[in-house]
N, CA, C and O atoms as a Tripos MOL2 file, in Angstrom:
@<TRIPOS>MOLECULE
protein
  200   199    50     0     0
PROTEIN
NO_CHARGES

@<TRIPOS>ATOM
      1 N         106.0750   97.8840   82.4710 N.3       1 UNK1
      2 CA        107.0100   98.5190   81.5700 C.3       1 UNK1
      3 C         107.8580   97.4280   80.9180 C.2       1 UNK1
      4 O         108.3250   96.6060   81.7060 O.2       1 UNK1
      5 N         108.1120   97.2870   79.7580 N.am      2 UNK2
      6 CA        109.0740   96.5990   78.9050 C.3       2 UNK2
      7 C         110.1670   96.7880   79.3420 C.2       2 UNK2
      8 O         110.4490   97.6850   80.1360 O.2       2 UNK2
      9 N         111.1350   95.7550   78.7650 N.am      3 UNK3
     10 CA        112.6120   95.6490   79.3620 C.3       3 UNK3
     11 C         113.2280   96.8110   78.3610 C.2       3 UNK3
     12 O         114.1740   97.5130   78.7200 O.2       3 UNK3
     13 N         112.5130   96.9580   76.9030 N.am      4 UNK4
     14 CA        112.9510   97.8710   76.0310 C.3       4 UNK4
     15 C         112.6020   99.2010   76.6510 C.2       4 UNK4
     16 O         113.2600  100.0800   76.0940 O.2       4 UNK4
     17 N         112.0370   99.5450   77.3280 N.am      5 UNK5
     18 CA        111.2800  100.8350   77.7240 C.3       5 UNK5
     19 C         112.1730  101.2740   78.7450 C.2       5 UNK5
     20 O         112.8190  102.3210   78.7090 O.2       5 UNK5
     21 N         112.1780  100.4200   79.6600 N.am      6 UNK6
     22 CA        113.0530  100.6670   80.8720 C.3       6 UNK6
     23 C         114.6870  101.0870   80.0770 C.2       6 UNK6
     24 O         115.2960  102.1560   80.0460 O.2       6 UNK6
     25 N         114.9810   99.8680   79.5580 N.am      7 UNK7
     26 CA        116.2090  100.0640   78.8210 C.3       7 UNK7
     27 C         116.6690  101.6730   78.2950 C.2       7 UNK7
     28 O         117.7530  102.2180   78.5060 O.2       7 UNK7
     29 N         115.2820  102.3260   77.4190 N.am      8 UNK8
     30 CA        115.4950  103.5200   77.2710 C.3       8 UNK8
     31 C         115.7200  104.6880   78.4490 C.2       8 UNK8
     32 O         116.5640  105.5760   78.5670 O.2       8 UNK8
     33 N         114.8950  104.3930   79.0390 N.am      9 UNK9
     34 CA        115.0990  105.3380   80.4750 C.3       9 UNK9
     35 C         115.9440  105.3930   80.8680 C.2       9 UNK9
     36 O         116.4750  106.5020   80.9200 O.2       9 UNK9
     37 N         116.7940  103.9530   81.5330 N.am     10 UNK10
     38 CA        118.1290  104.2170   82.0640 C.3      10 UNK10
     39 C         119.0350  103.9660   81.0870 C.2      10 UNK10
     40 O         119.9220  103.2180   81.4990 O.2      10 UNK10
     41 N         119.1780  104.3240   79.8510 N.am     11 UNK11
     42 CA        120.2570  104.6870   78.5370 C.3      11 UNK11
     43 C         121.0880  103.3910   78.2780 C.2      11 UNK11
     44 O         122.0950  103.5180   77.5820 O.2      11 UNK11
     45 N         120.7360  102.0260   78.8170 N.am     12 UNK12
     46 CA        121.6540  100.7880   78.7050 C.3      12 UNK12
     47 C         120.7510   99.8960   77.9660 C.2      12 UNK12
     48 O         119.5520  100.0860   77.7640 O.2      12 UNK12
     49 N         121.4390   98.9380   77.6010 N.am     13 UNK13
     50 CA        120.5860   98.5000   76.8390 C.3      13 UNK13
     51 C         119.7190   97.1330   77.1370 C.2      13 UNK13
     52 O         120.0330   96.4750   78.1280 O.2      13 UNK13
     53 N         118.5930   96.6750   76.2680 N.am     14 UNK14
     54 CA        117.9770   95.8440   76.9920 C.3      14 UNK14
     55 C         118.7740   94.5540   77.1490 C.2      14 UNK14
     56 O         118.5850   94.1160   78.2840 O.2      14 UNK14
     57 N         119.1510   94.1990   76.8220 N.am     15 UNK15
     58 CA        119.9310   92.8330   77.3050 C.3      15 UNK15
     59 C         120.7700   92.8570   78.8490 C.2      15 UNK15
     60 O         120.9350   91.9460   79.6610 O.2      15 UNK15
     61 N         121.1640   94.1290   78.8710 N.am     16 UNK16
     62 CA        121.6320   94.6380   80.4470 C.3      16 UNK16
     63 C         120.7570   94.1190   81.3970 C.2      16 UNK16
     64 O         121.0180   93.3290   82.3030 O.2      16 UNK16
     65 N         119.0730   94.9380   80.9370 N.am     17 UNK17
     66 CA        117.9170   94.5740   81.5120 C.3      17 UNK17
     67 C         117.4430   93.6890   82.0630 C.2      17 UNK17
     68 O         116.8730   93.5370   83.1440 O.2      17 UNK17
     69 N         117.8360   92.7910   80.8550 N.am     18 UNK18
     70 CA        117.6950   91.2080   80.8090 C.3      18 UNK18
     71 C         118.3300   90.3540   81.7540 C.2      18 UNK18
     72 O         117.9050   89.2980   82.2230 O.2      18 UNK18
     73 N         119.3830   90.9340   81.9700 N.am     19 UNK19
     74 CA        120.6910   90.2820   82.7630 C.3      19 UNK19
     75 C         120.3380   90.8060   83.8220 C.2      19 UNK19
     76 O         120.2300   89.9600   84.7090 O.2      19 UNK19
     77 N         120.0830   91.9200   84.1760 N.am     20 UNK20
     78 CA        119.8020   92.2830   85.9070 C.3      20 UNK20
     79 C         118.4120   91.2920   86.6590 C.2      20 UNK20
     80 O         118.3140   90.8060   87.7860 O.2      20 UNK20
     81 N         117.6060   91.2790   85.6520 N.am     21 UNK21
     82 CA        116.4280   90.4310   86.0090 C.3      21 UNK21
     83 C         116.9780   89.3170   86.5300 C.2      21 UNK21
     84 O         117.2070   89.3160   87.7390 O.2      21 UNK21
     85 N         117.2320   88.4030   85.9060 N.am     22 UNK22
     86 CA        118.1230   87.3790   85.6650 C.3      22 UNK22
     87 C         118.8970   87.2050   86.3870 C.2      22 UNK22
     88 O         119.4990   86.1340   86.3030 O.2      22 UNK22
     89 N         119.2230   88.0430   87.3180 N.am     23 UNK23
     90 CA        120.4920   87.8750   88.3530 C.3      23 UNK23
     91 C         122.1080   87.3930   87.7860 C.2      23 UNK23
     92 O         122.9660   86.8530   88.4840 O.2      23 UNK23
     93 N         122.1980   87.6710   86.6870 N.am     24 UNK24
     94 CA        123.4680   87.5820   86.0470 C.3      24 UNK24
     95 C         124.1520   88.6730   85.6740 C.2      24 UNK24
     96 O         125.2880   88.5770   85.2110 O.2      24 UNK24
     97 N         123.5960   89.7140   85.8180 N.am     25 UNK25
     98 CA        124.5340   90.7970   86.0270 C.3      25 UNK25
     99 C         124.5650   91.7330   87.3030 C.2      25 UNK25
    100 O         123.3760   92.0230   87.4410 O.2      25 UNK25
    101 N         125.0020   92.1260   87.9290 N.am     26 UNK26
    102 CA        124.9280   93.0880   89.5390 C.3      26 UNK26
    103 C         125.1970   94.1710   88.4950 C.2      26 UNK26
    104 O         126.1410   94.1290   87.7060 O.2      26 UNK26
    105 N         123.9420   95.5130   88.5840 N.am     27 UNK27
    106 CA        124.2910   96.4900   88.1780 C.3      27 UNK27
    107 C         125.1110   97.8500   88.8120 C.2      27 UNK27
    108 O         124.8650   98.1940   89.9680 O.2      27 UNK27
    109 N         125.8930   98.4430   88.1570 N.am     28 UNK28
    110 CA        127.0790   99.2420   88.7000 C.3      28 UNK28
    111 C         126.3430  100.3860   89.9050 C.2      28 UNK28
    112 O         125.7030  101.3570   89.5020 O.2      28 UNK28
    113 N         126.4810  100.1920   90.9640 N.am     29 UNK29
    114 CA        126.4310  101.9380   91.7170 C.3      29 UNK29
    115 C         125.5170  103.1060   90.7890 C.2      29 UNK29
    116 O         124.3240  103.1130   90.4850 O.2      29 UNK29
    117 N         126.1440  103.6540   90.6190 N.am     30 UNK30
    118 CA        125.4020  104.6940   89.3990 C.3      30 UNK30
    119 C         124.1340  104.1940   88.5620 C.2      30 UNK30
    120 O         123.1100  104.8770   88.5650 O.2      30 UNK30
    121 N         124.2070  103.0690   87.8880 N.am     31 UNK31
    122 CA        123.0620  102.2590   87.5100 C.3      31 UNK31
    123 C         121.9690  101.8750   88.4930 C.2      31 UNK31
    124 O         120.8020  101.9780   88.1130 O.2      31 UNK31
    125 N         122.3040  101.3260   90.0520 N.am     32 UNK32
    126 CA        121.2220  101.2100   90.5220 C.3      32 UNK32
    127 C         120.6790  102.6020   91.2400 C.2      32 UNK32
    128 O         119.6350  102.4790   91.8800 O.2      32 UNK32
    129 N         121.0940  103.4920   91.2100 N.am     33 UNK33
    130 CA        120.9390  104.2670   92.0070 C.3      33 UNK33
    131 C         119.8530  104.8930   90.7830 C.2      33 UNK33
    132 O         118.8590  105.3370   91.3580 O.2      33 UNK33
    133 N         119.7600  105.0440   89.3950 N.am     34 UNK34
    134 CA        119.1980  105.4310   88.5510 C.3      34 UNK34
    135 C         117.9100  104.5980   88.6290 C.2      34 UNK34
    136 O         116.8420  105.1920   88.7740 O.2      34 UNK34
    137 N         117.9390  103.4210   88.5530 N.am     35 UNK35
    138 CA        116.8420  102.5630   88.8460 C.3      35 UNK35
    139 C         116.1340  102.9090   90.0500 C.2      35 UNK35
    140 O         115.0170  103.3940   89.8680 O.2      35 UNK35
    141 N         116.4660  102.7930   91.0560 N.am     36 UNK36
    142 CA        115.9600  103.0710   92.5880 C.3      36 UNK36
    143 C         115.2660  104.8990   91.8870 C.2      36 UNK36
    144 O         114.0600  105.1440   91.8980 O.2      36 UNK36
    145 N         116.0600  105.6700   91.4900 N.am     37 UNK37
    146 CA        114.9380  106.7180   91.6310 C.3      37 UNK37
    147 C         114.3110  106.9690   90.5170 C.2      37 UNK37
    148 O         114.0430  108.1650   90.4050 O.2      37 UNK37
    149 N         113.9250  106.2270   89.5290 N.am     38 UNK38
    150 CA        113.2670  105.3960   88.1920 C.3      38 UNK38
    151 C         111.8830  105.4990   89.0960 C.2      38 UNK38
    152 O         111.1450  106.4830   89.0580 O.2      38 UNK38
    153 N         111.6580  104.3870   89.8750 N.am     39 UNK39
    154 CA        110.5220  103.5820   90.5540 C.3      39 UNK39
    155 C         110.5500  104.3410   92.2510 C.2      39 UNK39
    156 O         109.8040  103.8730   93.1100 O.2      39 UNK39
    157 N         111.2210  105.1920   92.4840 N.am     40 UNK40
    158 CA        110.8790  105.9560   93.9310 C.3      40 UNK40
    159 C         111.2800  104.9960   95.0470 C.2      40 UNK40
    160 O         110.9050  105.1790   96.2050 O.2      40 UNK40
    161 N         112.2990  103.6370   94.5600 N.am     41 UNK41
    162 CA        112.4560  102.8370   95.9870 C.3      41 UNK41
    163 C         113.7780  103.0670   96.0030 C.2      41 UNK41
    164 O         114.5750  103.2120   95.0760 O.2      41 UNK41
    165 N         113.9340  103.0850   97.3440 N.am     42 UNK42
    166 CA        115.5580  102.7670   97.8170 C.3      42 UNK42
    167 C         116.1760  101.6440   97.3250 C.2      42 UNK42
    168 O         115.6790  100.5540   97.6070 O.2      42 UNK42
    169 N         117.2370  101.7010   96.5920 N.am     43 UNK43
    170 CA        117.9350  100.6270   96.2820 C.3      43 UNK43
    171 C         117.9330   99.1380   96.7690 C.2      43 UNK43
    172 O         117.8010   98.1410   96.0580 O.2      43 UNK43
    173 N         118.1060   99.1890   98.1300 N.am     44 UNK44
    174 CA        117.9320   98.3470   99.2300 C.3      44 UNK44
    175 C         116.7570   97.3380   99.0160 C.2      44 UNK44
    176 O         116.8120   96.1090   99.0170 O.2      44 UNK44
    177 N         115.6430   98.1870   98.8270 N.am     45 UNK45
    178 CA        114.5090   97.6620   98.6630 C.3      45 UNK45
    179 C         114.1990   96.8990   97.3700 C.2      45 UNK45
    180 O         113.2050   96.1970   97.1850 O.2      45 UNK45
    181 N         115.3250   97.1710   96.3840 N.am     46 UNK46
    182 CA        115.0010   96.6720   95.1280 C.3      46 UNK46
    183 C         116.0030   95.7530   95.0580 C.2      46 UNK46
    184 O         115.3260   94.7270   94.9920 O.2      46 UNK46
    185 N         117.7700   95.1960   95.0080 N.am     47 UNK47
    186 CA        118.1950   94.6410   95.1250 C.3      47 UNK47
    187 C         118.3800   94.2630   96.4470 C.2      47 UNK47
    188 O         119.5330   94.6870   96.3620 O.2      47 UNK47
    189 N         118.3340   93.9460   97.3470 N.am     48 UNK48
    190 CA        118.4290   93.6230   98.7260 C.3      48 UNK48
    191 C         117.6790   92.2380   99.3170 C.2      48 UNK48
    192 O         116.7970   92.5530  100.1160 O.2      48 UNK48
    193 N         117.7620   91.2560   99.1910 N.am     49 UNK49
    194 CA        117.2370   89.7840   99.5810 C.3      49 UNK49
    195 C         116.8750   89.2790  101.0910 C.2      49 UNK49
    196 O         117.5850   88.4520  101.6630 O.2      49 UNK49
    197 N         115.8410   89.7810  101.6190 N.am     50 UNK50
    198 CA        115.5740   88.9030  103.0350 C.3      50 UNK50
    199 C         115.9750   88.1530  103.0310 C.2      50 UNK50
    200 O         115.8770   87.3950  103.9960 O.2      50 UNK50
@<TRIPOS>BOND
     1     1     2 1
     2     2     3 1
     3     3     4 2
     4     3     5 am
     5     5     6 1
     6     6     7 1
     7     7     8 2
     8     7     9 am
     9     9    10 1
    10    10    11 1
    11    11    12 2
    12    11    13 am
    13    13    14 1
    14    14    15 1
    15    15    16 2
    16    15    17 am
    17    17    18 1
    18    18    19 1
    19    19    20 2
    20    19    21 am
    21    21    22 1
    22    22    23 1
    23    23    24 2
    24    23    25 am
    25    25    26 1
    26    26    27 1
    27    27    28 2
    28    27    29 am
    29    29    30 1
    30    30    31 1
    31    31    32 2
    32    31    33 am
    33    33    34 1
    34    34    35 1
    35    35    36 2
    36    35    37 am
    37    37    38 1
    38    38    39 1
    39    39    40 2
    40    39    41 am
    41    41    42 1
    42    42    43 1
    43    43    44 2
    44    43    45 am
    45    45    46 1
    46    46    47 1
    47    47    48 2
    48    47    49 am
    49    49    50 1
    50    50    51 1
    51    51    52 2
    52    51    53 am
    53    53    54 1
    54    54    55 1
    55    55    56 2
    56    55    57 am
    57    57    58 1
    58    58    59 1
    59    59    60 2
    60    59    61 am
    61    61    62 1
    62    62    63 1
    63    63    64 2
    64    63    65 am
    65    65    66 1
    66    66    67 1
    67    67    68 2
    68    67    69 am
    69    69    70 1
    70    70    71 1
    71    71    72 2
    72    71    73 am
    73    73    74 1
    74    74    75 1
    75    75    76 2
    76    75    77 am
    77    77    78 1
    78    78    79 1
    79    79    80 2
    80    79    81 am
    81    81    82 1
    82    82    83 1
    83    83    84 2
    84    83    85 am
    85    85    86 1
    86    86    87 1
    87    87    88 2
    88    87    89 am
    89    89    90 1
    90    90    91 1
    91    91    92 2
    92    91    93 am
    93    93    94 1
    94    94    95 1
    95    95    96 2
    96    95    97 am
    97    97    98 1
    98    98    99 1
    99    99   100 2
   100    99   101 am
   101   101   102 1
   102   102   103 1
   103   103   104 2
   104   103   105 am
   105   105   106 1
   106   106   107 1
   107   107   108 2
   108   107   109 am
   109   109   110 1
   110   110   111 1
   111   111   112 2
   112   111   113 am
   113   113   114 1
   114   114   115 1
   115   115   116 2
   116   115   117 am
   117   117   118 1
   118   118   119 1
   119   119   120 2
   120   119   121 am
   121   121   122 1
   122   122   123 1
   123   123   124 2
   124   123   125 am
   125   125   126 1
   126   126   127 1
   127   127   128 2
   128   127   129 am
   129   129   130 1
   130   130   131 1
   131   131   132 2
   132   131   133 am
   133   133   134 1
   134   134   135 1
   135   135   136 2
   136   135   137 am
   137   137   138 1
   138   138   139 1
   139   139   140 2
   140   139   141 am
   141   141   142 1
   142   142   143 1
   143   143   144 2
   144   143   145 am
   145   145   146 1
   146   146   147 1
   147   147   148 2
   148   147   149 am
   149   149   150 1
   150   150   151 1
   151   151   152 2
   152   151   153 am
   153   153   154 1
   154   154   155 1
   155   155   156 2
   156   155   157 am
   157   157   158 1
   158   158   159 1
   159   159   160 2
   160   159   161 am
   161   161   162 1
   162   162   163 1
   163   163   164 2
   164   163   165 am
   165   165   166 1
   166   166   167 1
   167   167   168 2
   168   167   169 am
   169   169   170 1
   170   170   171 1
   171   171   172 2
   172   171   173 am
   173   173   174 1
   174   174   175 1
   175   175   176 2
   176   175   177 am
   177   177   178 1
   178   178   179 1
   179   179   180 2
   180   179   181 am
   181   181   182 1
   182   182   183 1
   183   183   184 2
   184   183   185 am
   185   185   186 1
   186   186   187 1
   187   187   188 2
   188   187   189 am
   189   189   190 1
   190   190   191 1
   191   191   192 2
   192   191   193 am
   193   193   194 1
   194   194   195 1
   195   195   196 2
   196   195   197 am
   197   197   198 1
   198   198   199 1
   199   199   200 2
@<TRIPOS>SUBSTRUCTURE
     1 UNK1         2 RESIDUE 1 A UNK
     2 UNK2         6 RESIDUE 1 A UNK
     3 UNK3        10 RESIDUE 1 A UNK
     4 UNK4        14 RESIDUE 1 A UNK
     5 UNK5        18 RESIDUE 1 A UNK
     6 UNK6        22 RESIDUE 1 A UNK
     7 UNK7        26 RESIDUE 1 A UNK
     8 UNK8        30 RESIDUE 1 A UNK
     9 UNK9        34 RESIDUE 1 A UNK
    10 UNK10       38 RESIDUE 1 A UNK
    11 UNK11       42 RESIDUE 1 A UNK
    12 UNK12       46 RESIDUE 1 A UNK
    13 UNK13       50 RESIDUE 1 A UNK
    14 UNK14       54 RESIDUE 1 A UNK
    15 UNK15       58 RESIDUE 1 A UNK
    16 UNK16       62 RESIDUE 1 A UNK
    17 UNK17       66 RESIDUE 1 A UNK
    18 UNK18       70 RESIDUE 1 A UNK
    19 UNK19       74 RESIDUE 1 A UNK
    20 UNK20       78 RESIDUE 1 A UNK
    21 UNK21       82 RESIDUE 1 A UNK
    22 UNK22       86 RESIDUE 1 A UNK
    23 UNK23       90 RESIDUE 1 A UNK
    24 UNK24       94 RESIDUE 1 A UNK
    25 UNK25       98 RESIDUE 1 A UNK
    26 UNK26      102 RESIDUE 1 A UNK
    27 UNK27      106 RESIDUE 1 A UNK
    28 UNK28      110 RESIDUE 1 A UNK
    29 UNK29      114 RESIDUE 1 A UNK
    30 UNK30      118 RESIDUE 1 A UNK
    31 UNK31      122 RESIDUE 1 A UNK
    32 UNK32      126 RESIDUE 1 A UNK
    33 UNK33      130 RESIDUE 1 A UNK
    34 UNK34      134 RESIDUE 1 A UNK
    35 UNK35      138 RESIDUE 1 A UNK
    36 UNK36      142 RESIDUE 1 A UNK
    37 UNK37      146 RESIDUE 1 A UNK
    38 UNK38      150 RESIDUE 1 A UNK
    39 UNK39      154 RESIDUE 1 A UNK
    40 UNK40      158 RESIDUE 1 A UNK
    41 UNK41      162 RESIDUE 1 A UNK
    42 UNK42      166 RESIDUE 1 A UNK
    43 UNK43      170 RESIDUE 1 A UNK
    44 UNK44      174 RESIDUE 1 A UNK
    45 UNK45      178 RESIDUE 1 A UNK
    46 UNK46      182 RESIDUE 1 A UNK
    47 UNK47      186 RESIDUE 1 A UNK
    48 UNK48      190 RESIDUE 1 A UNK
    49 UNK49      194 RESIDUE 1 A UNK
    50 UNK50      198 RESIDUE 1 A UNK
């Protein structure tokens, strides 16, 4: 999926996208929680670093 695509899904925009990849932005509560059930993973599992 594109960063533009995703971007549409969760209503922010792609440069947000860009920045979460990137590890330069920590996205808000509400934002990851949209992501996590985007892709069916627990949050944890998606930002969360062994």
């Amino acid at each position: 999926m594109s960063q533009a695509a995703l971007a549409e899904k969760l209503e922010v925009s792609r440069q947000t996208i860009n920045a979460i990849e990137k590890e330069k932005y920590d996205p808000s509560l509400p934002l990851a929680f949209k992501i996590g059930r985007l892709f069916g993973m627990p949050i944890e599992d998606i930002f969360i670093e062994d």
